[in-house]
PLY file of the C-alpha trace (Angstrom):
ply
format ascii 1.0
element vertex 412
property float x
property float y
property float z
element edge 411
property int vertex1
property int vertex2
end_header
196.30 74.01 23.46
199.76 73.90 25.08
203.08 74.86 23.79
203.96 71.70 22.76
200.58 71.08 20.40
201.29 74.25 19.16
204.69 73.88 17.41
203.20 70.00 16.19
200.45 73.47 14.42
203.83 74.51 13.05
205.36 71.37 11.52
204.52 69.99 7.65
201.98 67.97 9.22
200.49 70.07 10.79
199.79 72.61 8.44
198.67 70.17 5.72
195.89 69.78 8.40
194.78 73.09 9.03
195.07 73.83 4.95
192.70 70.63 4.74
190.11 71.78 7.07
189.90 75.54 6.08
189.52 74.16 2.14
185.86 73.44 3.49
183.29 74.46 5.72
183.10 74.62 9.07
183.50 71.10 10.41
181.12 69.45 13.11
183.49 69.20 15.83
182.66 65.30 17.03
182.59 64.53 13.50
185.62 65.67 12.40
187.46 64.74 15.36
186.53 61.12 14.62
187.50 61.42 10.81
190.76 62.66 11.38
191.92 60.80 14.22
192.34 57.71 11.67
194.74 59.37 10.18
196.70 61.84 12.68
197.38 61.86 16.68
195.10 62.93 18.71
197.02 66.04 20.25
197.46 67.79 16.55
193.49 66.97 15.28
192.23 68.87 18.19
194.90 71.76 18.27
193.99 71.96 14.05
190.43 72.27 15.02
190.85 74.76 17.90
192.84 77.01 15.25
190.39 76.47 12.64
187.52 77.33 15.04
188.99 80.50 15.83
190.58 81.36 12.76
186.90 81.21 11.16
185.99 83.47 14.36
188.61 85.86 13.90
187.73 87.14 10.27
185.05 89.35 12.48
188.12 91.10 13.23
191.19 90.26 11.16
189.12 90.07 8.00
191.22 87.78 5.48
194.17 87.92 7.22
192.86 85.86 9.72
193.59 82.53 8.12
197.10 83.52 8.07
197.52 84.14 11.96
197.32 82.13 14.92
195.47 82.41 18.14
194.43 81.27 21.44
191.06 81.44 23.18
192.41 84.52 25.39
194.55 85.58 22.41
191.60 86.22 20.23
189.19 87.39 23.14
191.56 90.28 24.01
193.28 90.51 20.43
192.41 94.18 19.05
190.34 94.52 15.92
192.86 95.08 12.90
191.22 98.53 11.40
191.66 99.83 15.27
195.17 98.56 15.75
196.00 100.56 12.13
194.31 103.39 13.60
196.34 103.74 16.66
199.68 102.67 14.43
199.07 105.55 12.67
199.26 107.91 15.56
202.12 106.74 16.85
203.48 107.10 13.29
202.76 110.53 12.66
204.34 111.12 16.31
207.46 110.30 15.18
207.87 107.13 16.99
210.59 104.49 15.35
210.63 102.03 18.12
207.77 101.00 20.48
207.99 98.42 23.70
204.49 96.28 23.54
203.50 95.11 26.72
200.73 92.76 27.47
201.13 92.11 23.42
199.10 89.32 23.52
198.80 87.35 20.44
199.90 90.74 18.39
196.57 92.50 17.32
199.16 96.09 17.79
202.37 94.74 17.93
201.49 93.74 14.02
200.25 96.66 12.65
202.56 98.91 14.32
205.82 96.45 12.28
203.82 96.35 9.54
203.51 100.64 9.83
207.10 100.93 9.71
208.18 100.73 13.31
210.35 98.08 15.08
208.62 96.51 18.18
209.70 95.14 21.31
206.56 93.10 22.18
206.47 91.27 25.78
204.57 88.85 27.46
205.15 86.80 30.03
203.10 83.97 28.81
205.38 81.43 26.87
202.37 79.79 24.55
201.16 84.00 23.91
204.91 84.64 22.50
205.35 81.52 20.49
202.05 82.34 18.63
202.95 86.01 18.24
206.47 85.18 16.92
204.48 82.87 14.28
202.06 85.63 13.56
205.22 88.07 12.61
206.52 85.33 10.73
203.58 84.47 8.42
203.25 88.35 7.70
206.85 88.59 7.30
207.25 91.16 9.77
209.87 88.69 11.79
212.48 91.40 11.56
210.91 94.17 12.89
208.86 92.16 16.00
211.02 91.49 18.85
209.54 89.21 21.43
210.47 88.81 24.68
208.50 86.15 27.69
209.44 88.47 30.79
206.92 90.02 33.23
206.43 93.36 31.73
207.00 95.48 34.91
210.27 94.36 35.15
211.68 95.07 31.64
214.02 97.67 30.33
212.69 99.89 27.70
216.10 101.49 26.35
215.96 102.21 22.77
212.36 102.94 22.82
211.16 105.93 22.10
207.48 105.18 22.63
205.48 102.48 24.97
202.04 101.00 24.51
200.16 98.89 27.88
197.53 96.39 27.35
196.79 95.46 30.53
194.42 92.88 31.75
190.66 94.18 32.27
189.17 91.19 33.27
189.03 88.63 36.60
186.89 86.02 38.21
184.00 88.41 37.96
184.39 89.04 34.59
185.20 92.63 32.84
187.22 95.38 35.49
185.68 98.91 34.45
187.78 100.48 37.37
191.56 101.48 36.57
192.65 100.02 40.16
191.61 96.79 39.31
193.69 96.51 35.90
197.25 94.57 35.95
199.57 95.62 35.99
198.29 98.08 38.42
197.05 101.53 37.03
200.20 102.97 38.98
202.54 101.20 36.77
201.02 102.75 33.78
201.04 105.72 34.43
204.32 105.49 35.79
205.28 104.42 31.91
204.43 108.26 30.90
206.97 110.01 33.01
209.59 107.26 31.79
209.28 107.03 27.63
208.52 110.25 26.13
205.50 108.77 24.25
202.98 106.36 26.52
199.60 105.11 25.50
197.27 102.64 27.28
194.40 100.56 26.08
191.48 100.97 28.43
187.85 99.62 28.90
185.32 101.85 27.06
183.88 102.70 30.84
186.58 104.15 32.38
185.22 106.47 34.93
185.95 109.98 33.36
187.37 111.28 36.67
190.12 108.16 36.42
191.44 110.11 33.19
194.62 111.76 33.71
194.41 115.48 32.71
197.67 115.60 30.82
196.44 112.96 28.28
194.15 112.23 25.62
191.21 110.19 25.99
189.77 108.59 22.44
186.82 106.18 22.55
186.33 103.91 18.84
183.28 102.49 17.46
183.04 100.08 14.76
179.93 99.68 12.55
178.16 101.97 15.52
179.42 99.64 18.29
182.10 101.37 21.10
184.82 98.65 21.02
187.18 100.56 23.32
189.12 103.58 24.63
193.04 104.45 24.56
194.69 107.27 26.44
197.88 108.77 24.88
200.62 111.01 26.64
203.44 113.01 25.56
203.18 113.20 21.23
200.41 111.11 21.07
198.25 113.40 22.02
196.24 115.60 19.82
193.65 116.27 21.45
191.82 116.45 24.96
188.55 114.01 24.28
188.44 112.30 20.84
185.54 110.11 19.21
186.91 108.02 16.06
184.08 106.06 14.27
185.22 103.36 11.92
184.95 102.51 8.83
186.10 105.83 7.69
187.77 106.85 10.02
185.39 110.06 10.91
187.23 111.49 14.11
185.26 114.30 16.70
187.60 115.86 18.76
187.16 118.52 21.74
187.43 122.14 21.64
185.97 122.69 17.93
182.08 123.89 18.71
180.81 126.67 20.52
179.06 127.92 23.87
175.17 128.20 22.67
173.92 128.10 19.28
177.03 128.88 17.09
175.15 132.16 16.59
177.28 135.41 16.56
178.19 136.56 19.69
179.01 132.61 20.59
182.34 132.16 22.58
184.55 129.53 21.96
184.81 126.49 23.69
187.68 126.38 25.88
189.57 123.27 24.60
189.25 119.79 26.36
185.82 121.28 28.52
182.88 119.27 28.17
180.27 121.82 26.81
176.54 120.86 27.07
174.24 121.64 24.27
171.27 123.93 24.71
168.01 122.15 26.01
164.85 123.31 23.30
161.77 122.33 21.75
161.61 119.28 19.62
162.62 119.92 15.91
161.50 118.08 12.03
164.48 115.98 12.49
166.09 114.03 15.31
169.84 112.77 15.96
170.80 109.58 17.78
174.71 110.27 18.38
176.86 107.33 18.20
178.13 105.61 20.90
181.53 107.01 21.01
180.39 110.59 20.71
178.34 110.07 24.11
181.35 108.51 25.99
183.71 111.17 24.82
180.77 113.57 26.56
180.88 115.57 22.38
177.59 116.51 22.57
178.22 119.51 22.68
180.78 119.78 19.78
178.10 117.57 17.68
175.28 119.63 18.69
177.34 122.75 17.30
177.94 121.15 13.86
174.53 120.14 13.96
172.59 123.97 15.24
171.14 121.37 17.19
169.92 121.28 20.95
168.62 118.45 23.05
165.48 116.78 24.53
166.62 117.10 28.17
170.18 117.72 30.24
169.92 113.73 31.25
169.42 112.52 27.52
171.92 111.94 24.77
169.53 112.83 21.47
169.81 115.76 19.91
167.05 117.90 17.41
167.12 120.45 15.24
165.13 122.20 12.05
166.79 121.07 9.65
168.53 118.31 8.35
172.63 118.38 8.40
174.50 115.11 6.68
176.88 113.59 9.59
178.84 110.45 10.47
178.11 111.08 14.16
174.61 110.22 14.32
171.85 108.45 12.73
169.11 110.73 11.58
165.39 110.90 11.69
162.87 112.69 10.78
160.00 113.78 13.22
156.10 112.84 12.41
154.76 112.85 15.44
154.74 114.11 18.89
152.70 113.01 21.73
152.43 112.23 25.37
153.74 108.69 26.48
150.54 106.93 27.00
150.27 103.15 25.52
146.18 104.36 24.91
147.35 107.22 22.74
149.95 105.25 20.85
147.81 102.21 20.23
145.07 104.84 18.60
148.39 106.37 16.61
149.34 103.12 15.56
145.87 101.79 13.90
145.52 105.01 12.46
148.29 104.67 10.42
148.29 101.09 9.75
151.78 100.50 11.89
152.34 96.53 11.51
156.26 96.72 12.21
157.91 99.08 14.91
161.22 99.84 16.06
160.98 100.79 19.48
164.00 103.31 20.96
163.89 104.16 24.38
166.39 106.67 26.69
165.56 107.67 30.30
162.13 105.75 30.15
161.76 102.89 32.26
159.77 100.61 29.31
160.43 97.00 28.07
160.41 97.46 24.56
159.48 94.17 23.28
156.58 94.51 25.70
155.41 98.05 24.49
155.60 96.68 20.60
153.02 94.10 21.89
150.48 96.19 23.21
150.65 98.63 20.49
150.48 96.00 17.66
147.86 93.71 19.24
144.90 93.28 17.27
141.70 93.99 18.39
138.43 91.98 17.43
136.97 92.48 14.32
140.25 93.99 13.06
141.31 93.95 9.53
144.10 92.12 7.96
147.37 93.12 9.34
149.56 96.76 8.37
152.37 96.55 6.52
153.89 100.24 7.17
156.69 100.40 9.35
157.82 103.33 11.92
160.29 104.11 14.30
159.30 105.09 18.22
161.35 107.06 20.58
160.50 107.02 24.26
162.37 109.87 26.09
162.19 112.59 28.08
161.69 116.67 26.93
162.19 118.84 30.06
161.81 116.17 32.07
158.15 114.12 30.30
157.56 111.74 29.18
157.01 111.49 25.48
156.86 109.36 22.07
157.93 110.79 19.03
157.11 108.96 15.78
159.78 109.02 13.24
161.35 107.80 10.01
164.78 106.67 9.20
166.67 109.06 7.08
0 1
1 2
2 3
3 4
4 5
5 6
6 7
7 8
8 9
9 10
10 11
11 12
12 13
13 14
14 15
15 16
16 17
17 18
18 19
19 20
20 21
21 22
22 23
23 24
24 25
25 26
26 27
27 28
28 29
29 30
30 31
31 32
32 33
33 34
34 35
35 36
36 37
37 38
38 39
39 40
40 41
41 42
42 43
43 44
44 45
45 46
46 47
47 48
48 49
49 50
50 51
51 52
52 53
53 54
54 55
55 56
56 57
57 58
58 59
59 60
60 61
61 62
62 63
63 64
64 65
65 66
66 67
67 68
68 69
69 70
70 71
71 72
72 73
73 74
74 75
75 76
76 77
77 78
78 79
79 80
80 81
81 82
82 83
83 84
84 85
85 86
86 87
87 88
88 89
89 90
90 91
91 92
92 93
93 94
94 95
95 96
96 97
97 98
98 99
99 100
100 101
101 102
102 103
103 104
104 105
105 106
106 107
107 108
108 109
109 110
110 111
111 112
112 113
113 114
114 115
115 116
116 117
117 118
118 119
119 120
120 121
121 122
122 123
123 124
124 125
125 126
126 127
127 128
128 129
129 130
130 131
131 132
132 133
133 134
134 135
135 136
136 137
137 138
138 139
139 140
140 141
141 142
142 143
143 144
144 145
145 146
146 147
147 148
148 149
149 150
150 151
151 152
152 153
153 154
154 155
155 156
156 157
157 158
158 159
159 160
160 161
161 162
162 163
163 164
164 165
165 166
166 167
167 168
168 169
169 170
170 171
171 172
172 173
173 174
174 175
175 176
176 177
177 178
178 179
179 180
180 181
181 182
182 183
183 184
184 185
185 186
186 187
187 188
188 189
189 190
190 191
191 192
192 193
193 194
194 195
195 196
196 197
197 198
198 199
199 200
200 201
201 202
202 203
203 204
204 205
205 206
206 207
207 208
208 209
209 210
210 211
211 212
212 213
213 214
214 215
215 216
216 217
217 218
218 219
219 220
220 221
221 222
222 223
223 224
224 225
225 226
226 227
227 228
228 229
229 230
230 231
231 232
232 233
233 234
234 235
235 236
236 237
237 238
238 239
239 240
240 241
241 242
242 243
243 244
244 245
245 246
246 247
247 248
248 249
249 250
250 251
251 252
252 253
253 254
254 255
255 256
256 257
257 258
258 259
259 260
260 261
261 262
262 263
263 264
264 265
265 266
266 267
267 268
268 269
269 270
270 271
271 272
272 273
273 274
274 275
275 276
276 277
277 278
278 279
279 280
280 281
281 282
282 283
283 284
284 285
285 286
286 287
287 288
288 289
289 290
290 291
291 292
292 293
293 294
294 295
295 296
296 297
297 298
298 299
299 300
300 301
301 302
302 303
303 304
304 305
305 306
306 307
307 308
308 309
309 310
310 311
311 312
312 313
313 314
314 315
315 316
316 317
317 318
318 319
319 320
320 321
321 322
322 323
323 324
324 325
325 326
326 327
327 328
328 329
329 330
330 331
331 332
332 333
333 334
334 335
335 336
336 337
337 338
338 339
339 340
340 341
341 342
342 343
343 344
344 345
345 346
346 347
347 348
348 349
349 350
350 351
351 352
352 353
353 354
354 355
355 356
356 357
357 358
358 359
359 360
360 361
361 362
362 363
363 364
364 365
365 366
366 367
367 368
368 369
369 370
370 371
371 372
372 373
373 374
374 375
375 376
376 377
377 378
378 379
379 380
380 381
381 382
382 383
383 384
384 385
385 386
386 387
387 388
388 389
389 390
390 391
391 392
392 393
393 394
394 395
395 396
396 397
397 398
398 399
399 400
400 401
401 402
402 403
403 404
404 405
405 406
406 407
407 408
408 409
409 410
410 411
């Protein structure tokens, strides 16, 4: 879609067409095309179905208010998922901030939520397609007063009146995804260039940034949505509250650094010193086991989590924790313990007729198994065998001090 097939999107026409074809399901493209060619050009049937494609996509992200916004393939690839953009609008909210510069705004996943927060926007991109659809996007959530957009080249533009700046910047080339700061544009030195020039700065990053590319002054905060990391920001100046942050959405449940203790939380304990990755105890394997989520491991909150929890881990090289008893948390999924035993397929296969295992969910951390291979040879039937289990288990292949083992378990 060009600039020109967009604004045909924009006329009477055009959105008579894209009302049509989101009043029913989702069209066979070849089909559809054909159909509505009879009665429109060309250029607008297959810029309505490209929008209605992605528009259909987007509610993943946007939830209903996707089939008020436009997009383009890039646009919705890098757009930022709405209940993360509110998330981070809300920070810069409660840092005081009244006016923020946007740069690399994209299609206006931020930009958006931070007008629609309370804050006027200065949103840039030097794309001319990328603005149009943003300045449509601000317009159908009539937020077209407070979103300012402006095609310019994002290094080069003056930030006066801002009293806060938030960088995008482009993670991806011919390879695919850029994990390494260096690699980002505009280059990592122009971003953090940004901090010493607005007195609040804040970067989206990829969810791998190397921890010894984080800048010690700022805040590092990794978000996961339904137990998936979807990405990392780093915040500067009033946006930061914290050294290391996990955020786990819905909810939001937030784990920040500096709140658990050196040891077992026991009397005697010291405090952590704030923003210093603290490593939980190593111990034997408890009743009840804790799979931390995603964004607790990248934050390296072990630690803090293992000091709500009176918990310890496996091993020093493996992110699951254990304990005695059971503690209710949003940072981890629980289970509880029936068995452990060696990792031996013999001795498993053995456990597994025993108990009359027909369906397992196979886990594995620092053991070098296929697990859709290992659920074979524990569930094959032998000769002569009766008719097949119905009881269901979950199996965790790890390490504890450094063996191999299985633990059976249940989901709590």
């Amino acid at each position: 879609m060009d600039l020109t097939e967009f604004d045909y999107l924009l006329t009477e026409r055009g959105q008579a067409l894209l009302a049509e074809l989101a009043a029913g399901e989702a069209p066979d493209p070849l089909a559809a095309a054909t159909r509505l060619r009879a009665r429109h050009p060309a250029e607008l049937v297959s810029a309505a179905l490209t929008q209605d494609r992605l528009r259909r996509r987007a509610r993943a992200k946007f939830g209903e208010q996707a089939a008020l916004l436009y997009f383009t393939e890039a646009g919705y690839e890098q757009s930022t998922r709405r209940e993360v953009a509110r998330l981070r609008a809300e920070r810069f909210m409660n840092a005081g901030v009244r006016r923020v510069a946007d740069l690399c705004c994209g299609v206006g996943g931020d930009a958006l939520a931070f007008a629609a927060a309370g804050m006027d926007v200065l949103a840039v991109d030097r794309d001319p397609l990328t603005c149009a659809v943003l300045r449509a996007n601000a317009a159908a959530l009539g937020l077209a007063e407070r979103v300012e957009v402006r095609c310019a080249d994002v290094t080069e533009v003056a930030l006066d009146g801002c009293d806060a700046v938030f960088l995008d910047p482009a993670r991806r080339a011919e390879r695919g995804r850029v994990f390494d700061p260096a690699g980002y544009s505009p280059p990592w030195s122009f971003a953090l260039g940004l901090a010493d020039r607005v007195p609040a700065a804040g970067f989206k990053v990829a969810p791998g940034i190397p921890h010894e590319a984080l800048p010690a002054a700022a805040e590092a905060e990794w978000v996961s949505d339904g137990g998936e990391v979807k990405e990392a920001g780093i915040y500067f100046g009033p946006l930061r509250t914290a050294a290391r942050r996990a955020t786990l959405l819905p909810g939001p449940h937030s784990l920040a650094s500096g709140t658990g203790f050196i040891g077992s939380g026991e009397a005697g304990s010291e405090l952590v010193e704030p923003g210093i990755p603290q490593d939980p105890p190593v111990g034997e394997v408890g009743r009840y086991l804790y799979e931390p989520d995603g964004a607790v491991i990248r934050a390296r909150l072990l630690g803090d989590l293992a000091a709500q929890l009176d918990a310890r881990t496996l091993d020093p090289t493996i992110a699951y924790l254990t304990s005695d008893q059971l503690t209710d948390t949003p940072y981890a999924a629980a289970y509880e313990i029936t068995d452990l035993l060696p990792f031996t397929v013999k001795k498993l296969r053995a456990l597994v007729a025993e108990r009359g295992y027909g369906t397992l969910t196979i886990k594995k951390r620092g053991a070098d198994v296929d697990p859709e291979a290992l659920r074979r040879q524990l569930l094959r039937r032998q000769s002569g065998a009766s008719a097949p289990k119905t009881n269901a288990a979950t199996l965790v292949v790890t390490r504890h001090r450094g063996r191999h083992v299985a633990l059976v378990a249940r989901a709590l």
